[in-house]
C-alpha positions, 0 to 999 in steps of 0.5 A: 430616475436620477437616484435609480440610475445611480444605483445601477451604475454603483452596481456596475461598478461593484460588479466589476471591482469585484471581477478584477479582485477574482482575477487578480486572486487566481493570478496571485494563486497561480505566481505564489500562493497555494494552488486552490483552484476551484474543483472541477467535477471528474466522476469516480475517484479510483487510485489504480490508473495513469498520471494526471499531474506532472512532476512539475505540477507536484513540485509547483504544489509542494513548493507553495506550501513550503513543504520539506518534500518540495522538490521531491515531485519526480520521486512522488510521480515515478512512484506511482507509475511503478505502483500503478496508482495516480500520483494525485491521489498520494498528493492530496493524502499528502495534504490532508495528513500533515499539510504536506508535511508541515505539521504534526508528527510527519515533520519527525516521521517523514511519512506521507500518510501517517502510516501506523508502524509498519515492519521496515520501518521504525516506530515513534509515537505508534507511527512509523519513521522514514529514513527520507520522504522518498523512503516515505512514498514507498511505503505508502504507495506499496500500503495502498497497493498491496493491501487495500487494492490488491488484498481488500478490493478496495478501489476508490477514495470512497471505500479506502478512506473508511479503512484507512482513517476509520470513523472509530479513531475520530476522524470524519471519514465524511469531509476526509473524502471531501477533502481528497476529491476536492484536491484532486479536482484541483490539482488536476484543474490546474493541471491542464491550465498551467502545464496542459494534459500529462503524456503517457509513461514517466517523466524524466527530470530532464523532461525526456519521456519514458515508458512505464516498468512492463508489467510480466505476465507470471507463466509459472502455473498453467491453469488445466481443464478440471480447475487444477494447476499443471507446473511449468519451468520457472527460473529460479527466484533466489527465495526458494521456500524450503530450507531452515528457519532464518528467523527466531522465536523470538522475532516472530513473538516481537513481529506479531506483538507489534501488530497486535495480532491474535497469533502473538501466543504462537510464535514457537509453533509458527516456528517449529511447524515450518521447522518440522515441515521443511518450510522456512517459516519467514515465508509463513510471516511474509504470507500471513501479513499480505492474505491478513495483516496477521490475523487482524484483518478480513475473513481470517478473523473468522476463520483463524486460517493465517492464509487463504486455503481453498476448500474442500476440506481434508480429514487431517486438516480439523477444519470445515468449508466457509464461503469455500475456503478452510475454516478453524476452531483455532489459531493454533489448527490454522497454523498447523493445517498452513504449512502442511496445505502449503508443502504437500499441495503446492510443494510436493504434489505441484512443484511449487518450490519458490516464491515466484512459482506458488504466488500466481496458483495462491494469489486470488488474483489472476491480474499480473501486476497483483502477482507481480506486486504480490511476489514483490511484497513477500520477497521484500519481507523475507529479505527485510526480516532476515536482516532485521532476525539477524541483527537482533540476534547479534545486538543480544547481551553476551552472557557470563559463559560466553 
């Protein structure tokens, strides 16, 4: 009876050391260690939607895992209020890809995921380099947002992260899920336990609440009765789509060569269709890479169509209807029946003469902030690859005659 009573007491006693080691632990993970509380089960993991953690929570993050970005929380959390993705998500990829930025390739890239190069950006190692870790964000959240939710549908951590870290690159698709729903679970555990639910719009550094960018509803085109599109006054938008090529063969050949994309043998007739048009071409590119990555994504690797088309078809266009849209036997068809689609039905026959009108009656999208974004993404490469044509262009050797 002695012996049992004992026994029971020395199991009092461990259970109670044992508490006080667990309580001490999560005081010790809450003053300085990194945050790893334990995950708390929150349904569906979708990318698109408000906030769940504060600028302070990120910094308090960033800061335990002696990440170069500490600090940069407000920049991370503004981010993702422009892009309408919840700046968890891009914390916990964050983590997963580089610890924060504190391994591998990303200490030189300073990229948040590792983005593969990309156009505005440089290219070191077949990864693509940021100017700052905010330049970084950027790029990942218009990547997640343009492409995978817009574009590909995709939604939720369990559809991108089988595109975004495919199995076929050896990665485990599997525990990379894991690892996110997991961080996000905590994260915004930890959340509500230290800083308390987070309000509606933006942060300030001060703390001074502010509202989210509104998102305008595109009034360009009106849709009529008989599915048709009726043009309507728009004010001009800078990037009106007819005009001379400004950008050379030569960028083109060098833009679809770095993307390994099925066109790179087209660059001159990208060119010269958009120059025989009246198309500037730049705008071909800029669609090309929103609607398929350039041919290397989507339904365009079946339909060798640079861009979406609808269907029906026409008796000029050499090209049949596939899950109602253009289908070519060739790149070459497609690029042709692009321009001459894109001038005659939007340009000529509806009026469609800038970036912001043609966008919101191309778009498969009738939401306004894809519109928006949409509109937002070919503008940004029209800008950015005009410069870049530009200064390739001037940084070309002179010859003897010149």
């Amino acid at each position: 009876m002695k012996k049992g009573g004992r026994m029971q007491r020395i199991g009092k006693i461990l259970i109670a050391s044992l508490l006080l080691l667990l309580f001490i632990f999560a005081s010790f993970a809450a003053e300085g260690a990194p945050l790893r509380a334990a995950p708390q089960p929150s349904g569906t993991y979708t990318l698109a939607g408000p906030p769940t953690v504060s600028p302070a929570l990120i910094d308090l993050v960033l800061t335990s895992y002696h990440s170069p970005a500490a600090g940069k929380g407000q920049a991370l959390y503004d981010d993702g209020i422009e892009y309408g993705i919840d700046p968890v998500y891009a914390l916990a990829f964050f983590f997963h890809e580089s610890t924060f930025g504190t391994a591998g390739i990303a200490r030189t890239t300073l990229s948040l995921g590792n983005l593969r190069c990309i156009p505005d950006a440089a290219c070191i190692d077949g990864f693509a380099a940021f100017p700052s870790w905010e330049a970084g964000f950027v790029a990942w959240y218009r990547l997640i947002r343009t492409l995978y939710i817009d574009s590909w549908g995709l939604t939720t951590v369990e559809e991108i992260i089988p595109r975004y870290a495919p199995a076929s690159d050896h990665n485990d698709v599997a525990g990379y899920i894991r690892a996110v729903e997991t961080a996000v679970d905590t994260w915004r555990s930890e959340q509500l336990r230290l800083f308390g639910p987070v309000s509606g719009g933006a942060s300030s550094a001060s703390g001074t609440r502010q509202q989210a960018t509104p998102v305008p509803t595109p009034t360009a085109v009106v849709p009529s009765a008989n599915g048709g599109a009726t043009a309507t006054p728009y004010p001009a938008d800078g990037y009106p789509l007819q005009g001379r090529p400004t950008v050379t063969v030569a960028f083109i050949a060098s833009l679809l060569s770095q993307y390994q994309s099925p066109l790179v043998g087209d660059a001159e007739l990208i060119y010269e269709s958009g120059k025989n048009s009246g198309l500037d071409p730049v705008y071909a590119l800029a669609f090309f890479l929103h609607d398929s990555t350039f041919g290397t994504v989507g339904l365009a690797r079946v339909t060798h169509s640079p861009g979406l088309l609808h269907a029906p078809v026409s008796a000029d266009c050499r090209c049949r209807s596939l899950g109602g849209y253009r289908s070519y036997k060739s790149w070459e068809d497609g690029i042709r029946d692009w321009f001459r689609y894109v001038h005659d039905h939007y340009v000529d026959q509806q009026g469609l003469a800038t970036v912001g009108q043609l966008v919101p009656v191309y778009a498969q999208s009738h939401d306004p902030l894809v519109v928006k974004t949409f509109i937002q993404m070919v503008e940004r490469q029209v800008t950015l690859w005009r410069q870049q044509s530009k200064q390739a262009g001037q940084d070309q050797p002179a010859t003897d005659g010149s």
